[in-house]
N, C-alpha and C positions, 0 to 999 in steps of 0.2 A: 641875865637869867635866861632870855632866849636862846642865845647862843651857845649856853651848857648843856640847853633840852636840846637841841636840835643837833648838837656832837652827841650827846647821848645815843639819839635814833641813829645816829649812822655808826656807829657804834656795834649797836645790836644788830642791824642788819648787815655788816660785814661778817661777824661770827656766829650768823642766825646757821649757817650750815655743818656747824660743829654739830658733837653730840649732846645732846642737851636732853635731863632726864628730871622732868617734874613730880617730885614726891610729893609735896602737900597742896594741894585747892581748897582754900576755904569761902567762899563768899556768904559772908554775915550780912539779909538783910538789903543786899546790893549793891554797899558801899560801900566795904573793905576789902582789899583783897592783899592775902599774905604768900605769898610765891618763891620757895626754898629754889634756887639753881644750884647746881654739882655738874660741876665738868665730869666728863667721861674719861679725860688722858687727864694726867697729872700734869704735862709740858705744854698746855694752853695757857690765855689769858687770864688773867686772877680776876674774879666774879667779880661783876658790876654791882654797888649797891646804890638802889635808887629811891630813892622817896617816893614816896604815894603818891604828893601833892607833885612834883615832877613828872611822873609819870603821866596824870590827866593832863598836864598842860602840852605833852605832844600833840602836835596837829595831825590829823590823818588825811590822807590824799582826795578821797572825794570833799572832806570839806575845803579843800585848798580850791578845786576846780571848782566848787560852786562859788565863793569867793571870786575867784577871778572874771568867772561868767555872770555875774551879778547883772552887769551893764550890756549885756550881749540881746539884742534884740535881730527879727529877720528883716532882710534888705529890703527897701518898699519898691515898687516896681516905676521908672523914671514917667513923670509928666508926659504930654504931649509938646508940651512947650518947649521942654528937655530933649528931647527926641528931633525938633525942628532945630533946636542948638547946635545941636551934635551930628547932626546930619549935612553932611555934603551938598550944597546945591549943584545939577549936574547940567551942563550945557545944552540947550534942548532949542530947537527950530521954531518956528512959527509955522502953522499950517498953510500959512503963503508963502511963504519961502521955501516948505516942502515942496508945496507943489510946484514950484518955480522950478528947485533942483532935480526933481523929479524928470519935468520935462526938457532939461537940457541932457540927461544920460538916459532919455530913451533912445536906443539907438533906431527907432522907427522915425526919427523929429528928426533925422541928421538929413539921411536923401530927401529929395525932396517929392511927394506925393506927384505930380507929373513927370516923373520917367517910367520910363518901360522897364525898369527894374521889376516890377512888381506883377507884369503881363507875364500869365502861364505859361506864354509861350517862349519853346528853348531858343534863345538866339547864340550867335556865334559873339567872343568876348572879344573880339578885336572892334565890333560895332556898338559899343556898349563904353560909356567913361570908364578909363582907366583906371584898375584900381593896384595897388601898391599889396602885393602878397606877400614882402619877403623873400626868401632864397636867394640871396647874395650868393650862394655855393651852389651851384650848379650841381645838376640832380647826376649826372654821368661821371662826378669824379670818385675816381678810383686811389685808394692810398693802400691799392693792394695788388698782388696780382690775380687775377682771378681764377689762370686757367693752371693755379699752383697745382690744386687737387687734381687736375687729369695731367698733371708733368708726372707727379710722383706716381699715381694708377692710370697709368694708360690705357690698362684691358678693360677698365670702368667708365668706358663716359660717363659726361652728366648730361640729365636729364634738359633738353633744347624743348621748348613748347612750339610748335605750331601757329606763327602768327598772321600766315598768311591771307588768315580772314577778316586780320584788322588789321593790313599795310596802309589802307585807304585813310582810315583812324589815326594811326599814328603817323601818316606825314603831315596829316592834316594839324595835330598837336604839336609835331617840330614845327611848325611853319607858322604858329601864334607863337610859339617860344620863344622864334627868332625875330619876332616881330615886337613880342612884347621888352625883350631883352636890348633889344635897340631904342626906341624910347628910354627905357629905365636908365640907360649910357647916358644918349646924348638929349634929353629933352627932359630930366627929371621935376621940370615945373608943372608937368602936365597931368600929377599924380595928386591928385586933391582928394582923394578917399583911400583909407585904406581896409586891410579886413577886420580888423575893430570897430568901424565903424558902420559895419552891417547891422544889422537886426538879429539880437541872439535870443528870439523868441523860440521857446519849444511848444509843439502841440502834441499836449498830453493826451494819451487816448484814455477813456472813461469806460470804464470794465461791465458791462452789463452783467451781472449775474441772476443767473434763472434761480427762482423762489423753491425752493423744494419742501415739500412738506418731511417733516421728520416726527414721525408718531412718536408722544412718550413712552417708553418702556420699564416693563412693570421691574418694579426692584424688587430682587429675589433674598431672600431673610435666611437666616439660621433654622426660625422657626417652622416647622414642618407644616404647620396650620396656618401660613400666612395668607396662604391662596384662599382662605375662606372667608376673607371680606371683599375679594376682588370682583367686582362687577364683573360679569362675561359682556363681552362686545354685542350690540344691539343688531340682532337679527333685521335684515333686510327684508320686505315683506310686498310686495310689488303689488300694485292696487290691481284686483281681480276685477276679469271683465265677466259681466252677466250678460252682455247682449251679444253674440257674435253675427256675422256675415260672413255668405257667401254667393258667387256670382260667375257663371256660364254662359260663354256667350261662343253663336257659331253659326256662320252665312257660308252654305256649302252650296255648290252645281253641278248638274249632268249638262253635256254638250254633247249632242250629236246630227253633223251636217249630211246631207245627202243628197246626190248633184240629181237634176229631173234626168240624166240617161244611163240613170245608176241600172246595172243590165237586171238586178236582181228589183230593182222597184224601192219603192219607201218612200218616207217621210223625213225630215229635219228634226228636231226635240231640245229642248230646250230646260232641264228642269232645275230650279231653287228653291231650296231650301232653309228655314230661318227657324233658329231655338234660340229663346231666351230664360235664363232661368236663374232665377236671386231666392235664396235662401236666409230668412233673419230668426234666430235661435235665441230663446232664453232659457238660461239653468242656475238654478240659485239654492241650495240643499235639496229637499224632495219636492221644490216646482219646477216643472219641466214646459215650455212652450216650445211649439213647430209649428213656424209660419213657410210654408212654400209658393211662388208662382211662378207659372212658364205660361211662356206661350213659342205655338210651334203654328208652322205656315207653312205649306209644299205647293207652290204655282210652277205649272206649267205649261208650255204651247198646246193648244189644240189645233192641229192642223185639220182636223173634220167638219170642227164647229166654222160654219159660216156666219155665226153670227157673233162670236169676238174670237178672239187673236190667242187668248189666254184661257186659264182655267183654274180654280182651285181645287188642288187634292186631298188638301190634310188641313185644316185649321179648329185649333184647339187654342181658348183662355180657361185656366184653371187655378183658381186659390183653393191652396189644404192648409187648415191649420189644428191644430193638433193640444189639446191643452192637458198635461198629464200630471199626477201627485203620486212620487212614488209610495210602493207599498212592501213590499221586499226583493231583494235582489233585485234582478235585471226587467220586475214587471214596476206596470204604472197603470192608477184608476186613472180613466180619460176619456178626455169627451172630445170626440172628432167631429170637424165639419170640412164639406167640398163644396164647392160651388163651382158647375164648368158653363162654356156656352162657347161662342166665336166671335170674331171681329168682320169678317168680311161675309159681302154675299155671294152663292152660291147656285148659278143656273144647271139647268140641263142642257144638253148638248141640242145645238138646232131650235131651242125654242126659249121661250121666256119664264117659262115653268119656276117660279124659286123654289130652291132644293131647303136652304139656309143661311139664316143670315145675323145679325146679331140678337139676341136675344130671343130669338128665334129656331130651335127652342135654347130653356139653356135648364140645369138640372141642379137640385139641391139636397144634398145628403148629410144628416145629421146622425149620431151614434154614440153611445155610452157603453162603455167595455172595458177592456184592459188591453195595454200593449207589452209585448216584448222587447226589449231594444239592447244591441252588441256591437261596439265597436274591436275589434283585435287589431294587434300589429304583429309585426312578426322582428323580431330584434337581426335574426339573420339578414335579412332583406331591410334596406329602409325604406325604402316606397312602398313593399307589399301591405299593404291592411286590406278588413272588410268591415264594414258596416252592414248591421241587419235590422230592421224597424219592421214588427209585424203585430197589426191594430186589429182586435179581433173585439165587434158591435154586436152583440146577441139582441140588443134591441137598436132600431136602427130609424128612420123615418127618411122616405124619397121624394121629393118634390118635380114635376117635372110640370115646364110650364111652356106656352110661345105666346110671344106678345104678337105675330104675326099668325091671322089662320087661312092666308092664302096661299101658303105653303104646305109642300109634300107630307102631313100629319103623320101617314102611313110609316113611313120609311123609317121612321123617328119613335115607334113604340107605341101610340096614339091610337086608343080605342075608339069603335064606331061609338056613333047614339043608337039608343036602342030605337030599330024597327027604321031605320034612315043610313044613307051612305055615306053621311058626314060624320067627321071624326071632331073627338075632343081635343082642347086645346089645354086644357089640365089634367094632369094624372095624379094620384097618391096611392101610396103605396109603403108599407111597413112591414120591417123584417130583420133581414143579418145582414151583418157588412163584414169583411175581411179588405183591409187595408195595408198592403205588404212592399218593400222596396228594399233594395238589394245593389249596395254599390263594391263591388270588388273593383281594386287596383292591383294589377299584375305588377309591374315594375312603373318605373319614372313616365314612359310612353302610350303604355296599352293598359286601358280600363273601360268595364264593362256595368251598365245600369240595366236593372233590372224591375219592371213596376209590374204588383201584379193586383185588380180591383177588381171582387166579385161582390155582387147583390142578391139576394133571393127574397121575394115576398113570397116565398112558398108554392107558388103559382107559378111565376115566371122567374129566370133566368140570366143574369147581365154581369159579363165577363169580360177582363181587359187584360192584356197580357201584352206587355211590352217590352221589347230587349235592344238594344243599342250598343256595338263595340264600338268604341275610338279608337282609333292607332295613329298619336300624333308622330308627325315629321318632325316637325319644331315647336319651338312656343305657342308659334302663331298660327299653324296649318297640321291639318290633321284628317284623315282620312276615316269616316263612317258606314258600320255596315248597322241599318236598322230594319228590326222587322216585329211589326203589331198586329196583334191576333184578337178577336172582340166576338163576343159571341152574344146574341140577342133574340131568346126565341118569342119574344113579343112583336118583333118586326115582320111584314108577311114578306116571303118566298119570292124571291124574283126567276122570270120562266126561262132565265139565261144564266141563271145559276141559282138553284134551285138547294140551298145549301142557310143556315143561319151561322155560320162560320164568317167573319170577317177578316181579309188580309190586305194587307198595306207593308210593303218591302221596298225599300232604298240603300242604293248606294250610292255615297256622294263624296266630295272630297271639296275643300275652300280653307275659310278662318275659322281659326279656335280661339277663344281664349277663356283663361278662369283668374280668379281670384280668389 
């Protein structure tokens, strides 16, 4: 019965590609099914009739695969134990027998550690063990002719090099040639190394490479608004100084010799000159501080005075300092103070008389006002700027004091006591102050200061006026023209200058330096 269903199938599926035209489908229910076939050509097969019960009993192809794949399960993956089965054991050393073989094929273990093999130094191969290179064929044979190419082009030589500069070299290389080439004939027991048996150690060089920094770069998008979450790079902001300094320094001299038969007469002269001057500044929004001090010192020969050798002209200590809060623009509320006096003492000429000496006297001026103040530059120029600082004290307070009252009172501004020819040794006095300085720079060389301090208690009068050009040579040497002008009509009248005008002029030339 199988074998009639299963010719059946093949059967129908041989003639499955004829024309084949299903008139009636009925399925009753899902269990009947009644199926009219009609050929399309009259000269085909005569219709198949098949039973119902036949018909279910065909197998169809997936039930046949699933049947046959019933027992089909997936492959398990092999043991360990299986894997050690199955695997090859492979011939492998002992780590002392390594090292053993190891060090029979180092070729550093072959020579032996005391020869001169190993000394830097180049020696000749003929004093050195023989060693076995090879070249049974001799380096000059020819199995050709060589001077073929200049037979056939004659108008061409070829190119001969110059070896005149190593004849020396190469007889000296024929002449081991020949040497070595005789041994290798007639004495070849004497060849117990050869070049295999060197050392074929390489030294590898080890590549430093410099670290470079490589900034990541921003990745650029489709999107036009990508740039709006990109941090911008953090601004560099350099820690501000509030305190600055600055510092002048400068030992200048006149020289001048004069022999005693000098026909016109004179004297010899001698004069030094010393400024020191440090400036420490603070600026911090609208506080302003100005610390100044100098000190200045003009000694020179007296050749008159018989009773010292020297003299002082000019000696000045002075602290200004200056404390301001600005108030708009270029002005500042501020309170000024000076304090001046000297360092050394000071005689008259021929006698013991002290003129002045420290503290003796020394002056104090205090002041509440308002200042000016102008720095410029000038872009054309770079060295050219000016600086202008001008302290104007409507109310003012002067203190004038000498801890010494054996000295010259008079000379110094110092009132009598009433109905007596003795002078005081305290003054006070209140008033105006103008406090004013003036630094222009011409170029890199030449720069001019300018200081100008006037006082008035209403009464009296006290005026300073001082100007100084530099004109440096170099760094360190610089030539000065100064001249001070001081005007004081509380001082009495001297009968050989009969004038309340004071001058003080120098020129001198030494060391500069600033910072």
């Amino acid at each position: 019965m199988v074998k009639r269903s299963v010719l059946a199938l093949f059967i129908v599926l041989l003639f499955s590609n004829g024309r084949v035209e299903a008139q009636d489908v009925n399925i009753i229910n899902g269990n009947q099914l009644n199926q009219s076939v009609q050929t399309a050509a009259p000269d085909t097969f005569p219709l198949l009739d098949l039973d119902e019960t036949e018909l279910d009993k065909i197998p169809d192809i997936r039930s046949q695969f699933e049947k046959l794949n019933s027992s089909y399960s997936s492959p398990a993956a092999p043991s360990e134990n299986l894997l050690r089965f199955l695997k090859k054991d492979e011939i492998e050393l002992s780590p002392e027998a390594q090292y053993w073989v190891d060090w029979v094929r180092d070729p550093s273990t072959i020579i032996s550690p005391w020869m001169t093999l190993r000394d830097t130094t180049i020696v000749n191969p003929l004093f050195t063990p023989i060693l076995f290179k090879g070249g049974l064929i001799p380096k000059d044979l020819q199995l050709y002719d060589k001077d073929f190419v200049a037979k056939q082009r004659p108008s061409f030589s070829m190119f001969t090099p110059d070896t005149t500069l190593f004849e020396e070299e190469i007889l000296k290389s024929k002449l081991q040639n020949k040497a070595y080439n005789y041994v290798r004939v007639n004495y070849p027991e004497y060849f117990r190394y050869s070049e295999r048996d060197l050392p074929t150690d390489v030294v590898k060089i080890n590549e430093i490479k410099k670290v470079a920094y490589e900034p990541e770069l921003i990745k650029i998008e489709n999107d036009p608004n990508a740039f709006n979450d990109v941090d911008a790079p953090v601004k560099f902001i350099p820690e501000r100084r509030y305190w600055t300094s600055h510092f002048e320094s400068a030992v200048q001299f006149a020289q001048n010799y004069i022999s005693p038969n000098w026909h016109k007469g004179g004297v010899s002269a001698l004069n030094l000159t010393n400024r020191q001057y440090f400036v420490y500044d603070y600026n911090k929004d609208k506080v302003q501080i100005k610390n100044e001090l100098e000190w200045k010192t003009n000694v020179l020969t007296a050749p008159k005075d018989t009773l010292r050798d020297y003299k002082i002209g000019d000696d000045v200590l002075r602290l200004h300092s200056n404390i301001g809060y600005k108030a708009f623009s270029k002005w500042f509320y501020t309170f000024d103070a000076t304090f001046q006096t000297q360092l050394f003492s000071n005689f008259a000429e021929n006698t013991d008389n002290k003129l002045a000496s420290f503290l003796a006297p020394f002056n104090v001026n205090i002041g509440v006002g308002m200042k000016y103040e102008l720095n410029k530059s000038f872009p054309q120029s770079r060295h050219k700027k000016v600086g202008l600082s001008v302290n104007l004290a409507p109310l003012s307070y002067d203190l004038k004091y000498s801890i010494n009252k054996d000295i010259d009172l008079g000379r110094h501004g110092f009132k009598k006591q009433a109905d007596s020819d003795i002078f005081e040794h305290k003054l006070h006095k209140f008033g105006s102050t103008i406090n004013a300085t003036l630094n222009f720079q011409f170029n890199r060389n030449i720069s001019w200061y300018s200081r100008f301090y006037y006082f008035t208690s209403y009464e009296n009068i006290l005026g300073e006026f001082e100007n100084r050009l530099t004109m440096a040579i170099s760094r360190f040497f610089s030539t000065t023209i100064s001249l001070q002008l001081r005007y004081d009509d509380s001082v009495l009248k001297k009968e050989d200058f009969n004038s309340h005008v004071q001058i003080n002029e120098l020129l001198s030339f030494g060391f500069n330096y600033k910072w």
